[in-house]
C-alpha positions as CSV (number, residue, x, y, z in Angstrom):
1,X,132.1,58.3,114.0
2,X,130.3,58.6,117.4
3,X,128.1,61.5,118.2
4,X,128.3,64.3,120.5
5,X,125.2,66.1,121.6
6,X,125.7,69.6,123.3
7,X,122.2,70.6,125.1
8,X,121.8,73.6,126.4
9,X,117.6,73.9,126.6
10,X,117.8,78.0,127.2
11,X,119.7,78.6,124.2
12,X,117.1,81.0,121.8
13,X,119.6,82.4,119.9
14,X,123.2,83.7,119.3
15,X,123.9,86.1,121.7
16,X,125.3,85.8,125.0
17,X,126.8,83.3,127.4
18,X,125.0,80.3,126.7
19,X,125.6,80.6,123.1
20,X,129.2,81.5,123.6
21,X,129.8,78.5,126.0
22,X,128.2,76.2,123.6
23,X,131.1,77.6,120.7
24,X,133.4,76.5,122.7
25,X,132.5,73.1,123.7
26,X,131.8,72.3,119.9
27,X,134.9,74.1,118.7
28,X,136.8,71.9,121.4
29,X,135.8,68.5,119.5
30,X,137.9,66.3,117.9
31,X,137.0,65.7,114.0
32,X,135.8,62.3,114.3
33,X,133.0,63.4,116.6
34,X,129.9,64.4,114.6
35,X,128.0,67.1,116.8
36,X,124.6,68.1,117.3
37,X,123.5,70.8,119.1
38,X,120.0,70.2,121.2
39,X,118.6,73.8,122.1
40,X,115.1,75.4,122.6
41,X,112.2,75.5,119.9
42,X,113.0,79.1,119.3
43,X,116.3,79.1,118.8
44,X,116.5,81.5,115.9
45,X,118.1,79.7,113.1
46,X,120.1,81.7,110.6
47,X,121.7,81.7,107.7
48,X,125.2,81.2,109.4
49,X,123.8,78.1,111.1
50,X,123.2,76.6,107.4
51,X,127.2,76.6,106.9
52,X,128.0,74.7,110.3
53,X,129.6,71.7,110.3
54,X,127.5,70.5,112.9
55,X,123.7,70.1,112.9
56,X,121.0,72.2,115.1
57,X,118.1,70.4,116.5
58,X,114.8,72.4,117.9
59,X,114.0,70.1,120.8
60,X,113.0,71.7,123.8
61,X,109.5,73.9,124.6
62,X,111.1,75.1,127.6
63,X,114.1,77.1,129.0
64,X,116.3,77.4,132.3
65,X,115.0,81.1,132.9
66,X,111.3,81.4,131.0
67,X,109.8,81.1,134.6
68,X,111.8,83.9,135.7
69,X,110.7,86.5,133.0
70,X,109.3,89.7,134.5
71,X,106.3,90.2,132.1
72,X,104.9,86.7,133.6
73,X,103.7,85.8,129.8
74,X,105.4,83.2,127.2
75,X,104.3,83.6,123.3
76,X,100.9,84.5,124.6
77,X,100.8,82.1,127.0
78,X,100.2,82.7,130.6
79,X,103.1,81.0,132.1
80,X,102.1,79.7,135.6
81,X,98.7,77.6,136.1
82,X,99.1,78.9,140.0
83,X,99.5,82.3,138.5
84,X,96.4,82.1,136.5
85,X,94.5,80.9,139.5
86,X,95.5,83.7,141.6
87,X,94.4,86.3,139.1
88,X,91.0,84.8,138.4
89,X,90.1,84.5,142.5
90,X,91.2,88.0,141.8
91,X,89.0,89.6,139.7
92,X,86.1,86.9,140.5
93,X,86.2,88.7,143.9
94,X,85.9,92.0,143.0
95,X,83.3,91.3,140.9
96,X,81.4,89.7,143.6
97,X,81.8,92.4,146.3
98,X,81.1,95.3,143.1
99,X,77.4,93.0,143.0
100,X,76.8,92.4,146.9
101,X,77.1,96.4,147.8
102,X,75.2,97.6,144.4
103,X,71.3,99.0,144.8
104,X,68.7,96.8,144.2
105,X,68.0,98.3,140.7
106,X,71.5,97.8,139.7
107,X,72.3,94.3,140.9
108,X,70.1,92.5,139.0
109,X,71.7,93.7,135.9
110,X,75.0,93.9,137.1
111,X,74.4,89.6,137.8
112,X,74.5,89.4,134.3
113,X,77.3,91.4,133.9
114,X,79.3,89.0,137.1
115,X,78.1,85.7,135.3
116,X,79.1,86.8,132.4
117,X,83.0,88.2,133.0
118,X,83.4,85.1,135.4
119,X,82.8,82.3,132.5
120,X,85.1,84.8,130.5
121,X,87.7,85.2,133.0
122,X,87.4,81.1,134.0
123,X,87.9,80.4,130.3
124,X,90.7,82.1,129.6
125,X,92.1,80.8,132.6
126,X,91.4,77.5,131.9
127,X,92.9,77.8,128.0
128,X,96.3,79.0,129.5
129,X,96.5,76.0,132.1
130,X,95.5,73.4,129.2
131,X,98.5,75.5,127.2
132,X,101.0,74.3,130.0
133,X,99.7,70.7,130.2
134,X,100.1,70.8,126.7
135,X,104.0,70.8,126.7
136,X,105.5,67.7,126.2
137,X,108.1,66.8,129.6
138,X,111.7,68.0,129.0
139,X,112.7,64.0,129.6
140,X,110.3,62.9,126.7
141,X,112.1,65.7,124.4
142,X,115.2,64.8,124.9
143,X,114.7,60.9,124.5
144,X,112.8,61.7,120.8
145,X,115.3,64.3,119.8
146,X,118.2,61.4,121.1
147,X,116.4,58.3,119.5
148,X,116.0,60.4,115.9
149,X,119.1,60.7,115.9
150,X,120.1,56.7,116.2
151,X,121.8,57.6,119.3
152,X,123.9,54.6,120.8
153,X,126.1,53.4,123.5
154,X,129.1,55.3,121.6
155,X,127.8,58.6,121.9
156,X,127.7,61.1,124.4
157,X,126.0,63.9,125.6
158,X,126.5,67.3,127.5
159,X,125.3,69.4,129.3
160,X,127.2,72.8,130.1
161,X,124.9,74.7,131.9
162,X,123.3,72.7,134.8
163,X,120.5,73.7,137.2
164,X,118.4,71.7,139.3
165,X,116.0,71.0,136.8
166,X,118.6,69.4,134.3
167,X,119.2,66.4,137.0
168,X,115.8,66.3,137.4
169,X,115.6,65.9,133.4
170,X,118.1,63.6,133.2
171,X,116.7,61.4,136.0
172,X,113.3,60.9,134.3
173,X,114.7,59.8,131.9
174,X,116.1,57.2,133.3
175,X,113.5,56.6,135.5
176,X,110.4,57.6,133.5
177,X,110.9,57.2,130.4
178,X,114.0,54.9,129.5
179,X,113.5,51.0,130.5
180,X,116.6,49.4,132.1
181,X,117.3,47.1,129.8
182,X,117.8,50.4,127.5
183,X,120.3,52.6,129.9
184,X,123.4,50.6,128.4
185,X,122.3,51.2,124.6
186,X,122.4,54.9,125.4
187,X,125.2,57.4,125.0
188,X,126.5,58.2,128.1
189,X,125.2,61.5,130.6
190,X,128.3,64.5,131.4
191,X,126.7,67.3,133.3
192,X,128.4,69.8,134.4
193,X,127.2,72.8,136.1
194,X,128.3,76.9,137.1
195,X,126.2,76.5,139.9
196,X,126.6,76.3,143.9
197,X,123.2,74.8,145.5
198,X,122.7,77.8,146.9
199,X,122.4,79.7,144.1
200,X,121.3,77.5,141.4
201,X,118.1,78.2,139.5
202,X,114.9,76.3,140.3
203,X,116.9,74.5,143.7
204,X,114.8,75.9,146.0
205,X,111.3,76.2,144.3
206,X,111.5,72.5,143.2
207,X,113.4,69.0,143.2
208,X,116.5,69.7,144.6
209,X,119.4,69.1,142.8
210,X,121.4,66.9,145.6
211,X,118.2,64.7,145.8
212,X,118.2,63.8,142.0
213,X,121.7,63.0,142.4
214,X,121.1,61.1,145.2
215,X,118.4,59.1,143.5
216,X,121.2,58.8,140.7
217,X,123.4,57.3,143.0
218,X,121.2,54.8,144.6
219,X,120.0,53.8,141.0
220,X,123.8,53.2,140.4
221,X,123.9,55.6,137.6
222,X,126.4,57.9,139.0
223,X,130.3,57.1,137.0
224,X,128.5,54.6,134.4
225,X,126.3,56.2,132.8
226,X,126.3,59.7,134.1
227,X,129.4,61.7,135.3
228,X,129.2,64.7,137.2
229,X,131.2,68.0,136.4
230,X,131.4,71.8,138.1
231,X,133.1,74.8,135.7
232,X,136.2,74.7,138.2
233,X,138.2,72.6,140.8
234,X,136.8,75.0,143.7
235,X,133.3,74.4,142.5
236,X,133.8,70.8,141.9
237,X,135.3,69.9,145.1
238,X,132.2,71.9,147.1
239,X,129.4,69.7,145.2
240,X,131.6,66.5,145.8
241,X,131.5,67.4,149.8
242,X,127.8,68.7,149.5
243,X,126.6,65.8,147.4
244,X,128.9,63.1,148.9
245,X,129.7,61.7,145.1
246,X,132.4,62.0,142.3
247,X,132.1,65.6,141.0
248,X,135.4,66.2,138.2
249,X,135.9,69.9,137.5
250,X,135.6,70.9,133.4
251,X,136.6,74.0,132.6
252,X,134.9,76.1,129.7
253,X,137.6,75.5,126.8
254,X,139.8,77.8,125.6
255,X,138.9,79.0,122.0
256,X,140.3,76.4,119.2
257,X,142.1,79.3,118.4
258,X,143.1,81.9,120.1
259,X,142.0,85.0,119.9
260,X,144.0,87.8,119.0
261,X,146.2,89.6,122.0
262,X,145.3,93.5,121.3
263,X,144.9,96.6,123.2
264,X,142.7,100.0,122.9
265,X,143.2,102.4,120.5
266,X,145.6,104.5,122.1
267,X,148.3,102.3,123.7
268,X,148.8,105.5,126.4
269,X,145.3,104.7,127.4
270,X,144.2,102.6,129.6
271,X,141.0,100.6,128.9
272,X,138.7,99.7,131.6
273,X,135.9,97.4,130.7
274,X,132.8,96.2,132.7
275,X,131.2,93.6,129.9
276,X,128.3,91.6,130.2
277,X,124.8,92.2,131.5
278,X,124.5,94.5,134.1
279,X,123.8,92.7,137.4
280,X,124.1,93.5,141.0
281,X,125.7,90.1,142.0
282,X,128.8,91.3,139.6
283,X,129.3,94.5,141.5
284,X,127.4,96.8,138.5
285,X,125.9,99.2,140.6
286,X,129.0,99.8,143.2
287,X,131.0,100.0,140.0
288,X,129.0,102.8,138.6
289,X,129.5,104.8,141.8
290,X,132.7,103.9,141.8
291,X,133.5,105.5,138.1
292,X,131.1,108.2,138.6
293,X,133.2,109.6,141.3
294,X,136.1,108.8,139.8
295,X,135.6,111.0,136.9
296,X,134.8,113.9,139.2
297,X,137.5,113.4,141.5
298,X,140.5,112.3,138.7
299,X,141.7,114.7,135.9
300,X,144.5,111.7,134.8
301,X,143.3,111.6,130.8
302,X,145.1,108.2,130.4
303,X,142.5,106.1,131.9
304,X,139.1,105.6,130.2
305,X,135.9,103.5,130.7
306,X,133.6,101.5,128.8
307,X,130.7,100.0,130.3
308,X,128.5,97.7,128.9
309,X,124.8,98.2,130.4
310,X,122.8,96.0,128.7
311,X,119.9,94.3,131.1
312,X,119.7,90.9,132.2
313,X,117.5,88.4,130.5
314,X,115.1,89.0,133.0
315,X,115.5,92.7,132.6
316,X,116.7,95.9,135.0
317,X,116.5,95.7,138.3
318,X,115.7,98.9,140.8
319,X,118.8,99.6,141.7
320,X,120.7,98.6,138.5
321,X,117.8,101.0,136.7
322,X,119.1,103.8,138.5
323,X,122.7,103.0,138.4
324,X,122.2,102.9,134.3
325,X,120.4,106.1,134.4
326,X,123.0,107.9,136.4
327,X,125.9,106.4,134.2
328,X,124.1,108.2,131.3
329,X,123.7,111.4,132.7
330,X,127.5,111.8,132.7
331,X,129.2,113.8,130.2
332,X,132.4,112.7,129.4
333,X,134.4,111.7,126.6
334,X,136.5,109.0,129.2
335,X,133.6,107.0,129.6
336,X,131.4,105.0,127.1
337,X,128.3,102.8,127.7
338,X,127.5,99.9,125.6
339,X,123.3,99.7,125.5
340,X,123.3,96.8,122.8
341,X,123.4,93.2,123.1
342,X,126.6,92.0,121.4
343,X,126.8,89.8,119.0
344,X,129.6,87.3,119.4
345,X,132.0,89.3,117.4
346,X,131.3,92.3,118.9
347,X,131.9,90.5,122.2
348,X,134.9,90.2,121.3
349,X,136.2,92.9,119.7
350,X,135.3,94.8,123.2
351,X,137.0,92.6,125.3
352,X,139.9,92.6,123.4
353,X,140.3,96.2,123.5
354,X,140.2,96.4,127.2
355,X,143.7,96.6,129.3
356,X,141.7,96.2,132.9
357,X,138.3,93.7,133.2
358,X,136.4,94.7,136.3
359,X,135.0,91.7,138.4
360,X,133.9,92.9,141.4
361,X,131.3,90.1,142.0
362,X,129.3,89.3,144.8
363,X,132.0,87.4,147.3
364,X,129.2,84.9,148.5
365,X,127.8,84.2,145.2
366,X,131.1,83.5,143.5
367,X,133.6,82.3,146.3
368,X,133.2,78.9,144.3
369,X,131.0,79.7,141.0
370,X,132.7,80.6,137.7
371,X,132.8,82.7,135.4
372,X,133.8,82.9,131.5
373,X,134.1,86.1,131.6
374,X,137.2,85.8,134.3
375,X,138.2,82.9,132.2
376,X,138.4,84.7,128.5
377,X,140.3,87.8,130.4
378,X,143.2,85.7,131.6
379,X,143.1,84.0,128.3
380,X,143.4,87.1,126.3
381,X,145.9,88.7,128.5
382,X,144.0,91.1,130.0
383,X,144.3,92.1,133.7
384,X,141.7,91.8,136.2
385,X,140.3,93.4,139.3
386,X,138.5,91.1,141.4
387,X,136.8,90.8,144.6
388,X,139.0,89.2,147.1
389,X,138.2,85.4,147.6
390,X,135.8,84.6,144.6
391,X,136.7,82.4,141.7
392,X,138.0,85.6,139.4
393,X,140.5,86.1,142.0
394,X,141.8,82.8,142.0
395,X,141.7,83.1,138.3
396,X,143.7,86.2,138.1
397,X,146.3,85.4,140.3
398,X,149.4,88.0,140.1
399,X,147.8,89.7,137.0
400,X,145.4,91.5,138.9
401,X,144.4,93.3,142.1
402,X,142.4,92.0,144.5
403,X,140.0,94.3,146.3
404,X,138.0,93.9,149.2
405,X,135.4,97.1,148.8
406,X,134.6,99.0,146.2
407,X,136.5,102.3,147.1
408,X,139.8,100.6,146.7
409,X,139.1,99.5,142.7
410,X,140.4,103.3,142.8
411,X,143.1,102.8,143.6
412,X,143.6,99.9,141.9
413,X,142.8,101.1,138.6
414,X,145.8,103.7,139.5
415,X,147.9,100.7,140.5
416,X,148.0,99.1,137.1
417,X,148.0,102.6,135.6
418,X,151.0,103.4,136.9
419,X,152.7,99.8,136.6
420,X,151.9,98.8,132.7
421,X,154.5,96.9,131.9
422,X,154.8,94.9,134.9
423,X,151.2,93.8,135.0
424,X,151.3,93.4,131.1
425,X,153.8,90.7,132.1
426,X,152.2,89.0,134.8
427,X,149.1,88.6,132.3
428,X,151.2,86.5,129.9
429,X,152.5,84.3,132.1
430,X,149.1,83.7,133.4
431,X,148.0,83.2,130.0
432,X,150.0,79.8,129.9
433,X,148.7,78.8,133.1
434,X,144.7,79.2,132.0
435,X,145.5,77.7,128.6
436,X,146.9,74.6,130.5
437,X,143.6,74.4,132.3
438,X,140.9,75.1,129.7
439,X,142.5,73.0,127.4
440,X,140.6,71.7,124.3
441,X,142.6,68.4,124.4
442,X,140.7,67.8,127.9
443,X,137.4,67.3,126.3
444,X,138.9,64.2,124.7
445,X,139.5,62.7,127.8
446,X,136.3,63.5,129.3
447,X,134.2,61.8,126.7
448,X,136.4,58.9,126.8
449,X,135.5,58.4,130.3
450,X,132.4,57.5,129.7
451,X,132.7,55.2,127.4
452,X,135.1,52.6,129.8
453,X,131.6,51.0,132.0
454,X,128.2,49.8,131.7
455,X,125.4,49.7,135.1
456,X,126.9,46.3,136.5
457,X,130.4,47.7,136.1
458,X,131.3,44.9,132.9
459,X,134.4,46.4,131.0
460,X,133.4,47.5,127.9
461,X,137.3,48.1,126.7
């Protein structure tokens, strides 16, 4: 039985995308793949996790957005050693300018009280950089976690959720930590990403992603040992002109088993769902405007929102703060706001009583990125309202409307409204063509891919 490690380094616990993405690759298995799941060291293990089939592995100290976390602090821990420099200059300096313009009679006292704060401040400082250095290099993590686990040649591993720093990873390990004579003995690299370089986290503020690959390529890793993936064809075929390599698209698979096809409450009612955290790149705050106007403006009582407002990881921002608040000043029994995380059930059970998903995302941001959101609405039968030219839209095909601004989501709320059955139509038929795509039978073919060559291109079959 060969092994199949799924790694996903920011997953903490089981809510959200990353968790819900890393269900599906593992539901998408075949039974003669044993598979181990490589997340973060605080992954929060649970009893439900005891009556997997699969195993769970605490490998990683660090995750794809801890850097971006607004308080600046980890455990405890002070996150950035530039940070902590910054802030001791800080407060070193106005110490120092509090003891040059003192009296005479003060300063000599208050030079106690500088020396004093400075070693303080300096040491505490100096404990939180040593915590960094501390932590063990992602590469080094992953090839303990891998060799515990008798890896070999027949394995594979995965990575869904790609950002710059995960080719970075995976090159040190090649590179750093892995001799050549090893790279044949180990399981083979897929990597696929949601990301354009534009937009991908850590890109800009350290290795670029296209030079890692590049290095990959040179090395003569690149369709041997490592294969490269994007969520989608559009995505995939941007990387492959922007990294001048092979790049495959790999969708998200569909669930091993469908989910039910259900509707609101009130079949006369139309359900129309924001879901996921609210975020200005997917439209949240135009979409508030949008439905707060429309309930002032509309008296029809067979359309009905639910909005789910729950923050980013990395919290509110401004403008999505005050789009939240406003949202909740409304009284109204046709609109309802989510303010929990949901758990993976309850993800579902709001999704699948929506009619309508609203994707009015950011058109530069996802002309070519994807979305599982987009991808579990057409799967479920649900129409959509996208933004015209961005990956939803291309998903949705004839079972939605596609908008260019926010004012006309108006109007195409009314549109589907007033055209049920037709669209309800379109949406099955869609249905077929996503469940084509996303299939669970393409992750068999995948993983057999990489298990055809060896660096030196010798046959292994």
């Amino acid at each position: 039985m060969s092994k199949v490690f799924i790694v996903d380094p920011a997953l903490k616990n089981h809510h959200g995308h990353h968790y819900a993405v890393t269900e599906r690759f593992s539901a998408s298995l075949h039974s003669d793949n044993e598979v181990i799941w490589l997340v973060n060291k605080r992954y929060q293990l649970d009893t439900s996790d005891k009556d997997r089939e699969f195993k769970i592995d605490l490998v990683f100290s660090e995750g794809t957005y801890d850097g971006y976390m607004q308080t600046g602090m980890q455990d405890g821990v002070l996150w950035c050693s530039d940070w902590c420099a910054d802030v001791k200059q800080k407060i070193i300096s106005i110490l120092r300018k509090v003891y040059r313009h003192s009296p005479a009679f003060i300063s000599r006292k208050a030079g106690y009280l500088y020396n004093m704060l400075r070693g303080v401040v300096t040491n505490l400082t100096a404990d939180s950089v040593k915590e960094k250095d501390k932590v063990v290099p992602p590469e080094q993590e992953l090839f303990e976690a891998l060799s515990a686990q008798k890896c070999s040649a027949d394995d594979c591993v995965i990575f869904h959720t790609c950002d710059a720093h995960t080719y970075r990873d995976v090159l040190a390990l090649f590179t750093k930590v892995m001799s050549i004579e090893e790279w044949n003995k180990f399981p083979v690299f897929i990597l696929s990403t949601p990301y354009d370089m534009r937009i991908m986290p850590h890109n800009k503020s350290d290795k670029p992603a296209n030079h890692s690959i590049m290095h990959m390529r040179i090395l003569g890793l690149l369709d041997t040992r490592i294969f490269l993936y994007a969520e989608n064809e559009l995505l995939a075929d941007q990387l492959a002109t922007d990294w001048g390599v092979n790049v495959s698209a790999l969708y998200i698979p569909c669930a091993g088993k469908s989910l039910k096809v259900s509707s609101a409450d009130d079949a006369n009612v139309l359900n129309v769902v924001y879901i996921g955290a609210a975020r200005t790149e997917k439209g949240f705050v135009d979409i508030a405007e949008v439905i707060i106007r429309y309930l002032k403006v509309s008296d029809r009582r067979d359309i009905r929102f639910t909005v789910q407002v729950t923050p980013q990881i990395m919290g509110y921002t401004s403008d999505v703060k005050l789009a939240v608040e406003k949202l909740s000043s409304i009284d109204d029994d046709r609109l309802k706001l989510i303010h929990d995380v949901l758990s993976p059930e309850r993800y579902d059970e709001v999704l699948l009583s929506a009619d309508v998903i609203l994707l009015f995302y950011d058109k530069e941001r996802y002309a070519v990125r994807s979305s599982g959101i987009a991808i579990e609405a057409i799967e479920n039968c649900k129409n959509v309202i996208a933004t015209e030219g961005t990956f939803p839209a291309y998903m949705a095909g004839n079972s939605g409307v596609v908008v260019k601004t926010a004012n006309e989501i108006i109007h195409a709320v009314d549109e589907i409204a007033d055209n049920r059955e037709l669209y309800r139509r379109a949406a099955e038929t869609r249905r077929k063509w996503v469940l084509e795509k996303c299939s669970a039978d393409r992750m068999y073919d995948v993983i057999s891919r990489g298990k055809m060559v060896e660096i030196g291109g010798s046959v292994l079959d």
